[in-house]
C-alpha positions as CSV (number, residue, x, y, z in Angstrom):
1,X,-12.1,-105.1,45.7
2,X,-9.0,-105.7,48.1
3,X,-9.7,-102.0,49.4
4,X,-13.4,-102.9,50.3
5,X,-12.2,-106.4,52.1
6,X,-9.7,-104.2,54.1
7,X,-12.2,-101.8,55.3
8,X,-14.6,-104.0,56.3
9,X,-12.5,-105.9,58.6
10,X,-11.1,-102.2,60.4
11,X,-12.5,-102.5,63.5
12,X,-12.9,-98.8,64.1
13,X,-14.8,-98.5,60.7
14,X,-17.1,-101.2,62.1
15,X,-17.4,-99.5,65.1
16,X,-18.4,-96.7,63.0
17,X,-20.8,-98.6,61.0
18,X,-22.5,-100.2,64.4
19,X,-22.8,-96.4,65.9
20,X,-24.4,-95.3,62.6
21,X,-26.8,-98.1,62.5
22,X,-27.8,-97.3,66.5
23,X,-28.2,-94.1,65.5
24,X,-30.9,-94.4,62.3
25,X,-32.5,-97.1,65.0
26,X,-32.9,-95.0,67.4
27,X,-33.9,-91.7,65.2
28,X,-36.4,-93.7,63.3
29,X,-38.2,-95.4,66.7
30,X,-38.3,-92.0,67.7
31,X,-40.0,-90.7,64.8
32,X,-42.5,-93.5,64.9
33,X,-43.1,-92.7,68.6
34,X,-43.4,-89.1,68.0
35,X,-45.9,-89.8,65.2
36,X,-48.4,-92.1,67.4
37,X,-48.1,-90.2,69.8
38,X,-49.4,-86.9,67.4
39,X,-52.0,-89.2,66.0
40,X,-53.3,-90.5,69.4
41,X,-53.9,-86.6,70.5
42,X,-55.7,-86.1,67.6
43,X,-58.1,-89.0,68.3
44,X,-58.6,-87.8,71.5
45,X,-59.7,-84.8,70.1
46,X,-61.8,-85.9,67.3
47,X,-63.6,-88.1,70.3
48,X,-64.2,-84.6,72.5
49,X,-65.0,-82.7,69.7
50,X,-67.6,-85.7,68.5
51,X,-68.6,-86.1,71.9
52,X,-69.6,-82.2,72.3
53,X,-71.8,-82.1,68.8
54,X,-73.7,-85.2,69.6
55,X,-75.5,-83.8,72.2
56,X,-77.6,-81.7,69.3
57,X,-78.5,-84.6,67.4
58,X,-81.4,-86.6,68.3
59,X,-82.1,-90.2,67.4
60,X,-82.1,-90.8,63.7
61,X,-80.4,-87.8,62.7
62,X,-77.9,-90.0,61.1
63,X,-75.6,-87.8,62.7
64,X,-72.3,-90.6,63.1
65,X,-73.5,-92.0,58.9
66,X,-73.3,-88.2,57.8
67,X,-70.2,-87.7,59.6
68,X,-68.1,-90.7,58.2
69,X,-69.6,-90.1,55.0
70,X,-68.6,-86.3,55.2
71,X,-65.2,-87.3,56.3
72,X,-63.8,-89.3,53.8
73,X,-60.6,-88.1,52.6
């Protein structure tokens, strides 16, 4: 337990710790950005391609009911 005290008040192992923590911080945020950021694309895709069928459905085709029902993972 004295070992564990020690190291926890070295100043370059907290130093180290700190860096590590930045590091997960910044590689998770990342991650997260990188995954809205794939997601948004594909909304904006799903909206064109949506966009580019409707135009073959006429009123009461049910076209956007089918579609949500059809897509349901």
């Amino acid at each position: 337990m004295t070992q564990n005290l020690t190291l926890s008040q070295n100043k370059e192992y907290r130093s180290w710790v700190k860096e590590l923590k930045q590091r997960y911080l910044s590689a998770h945020l990342k991650a997260s950005a990188d995954a809205n950021r794939t997601l948004l694309e594909y909304y904006w895709s799903l909206g064109r391609d949506i966009a580019d069928k409707q135009y073959a459905n006429t009123y009461g085709s049910k076209f956007y009911e089918t579609l949500s029902h059809d897509f349901e993972v």
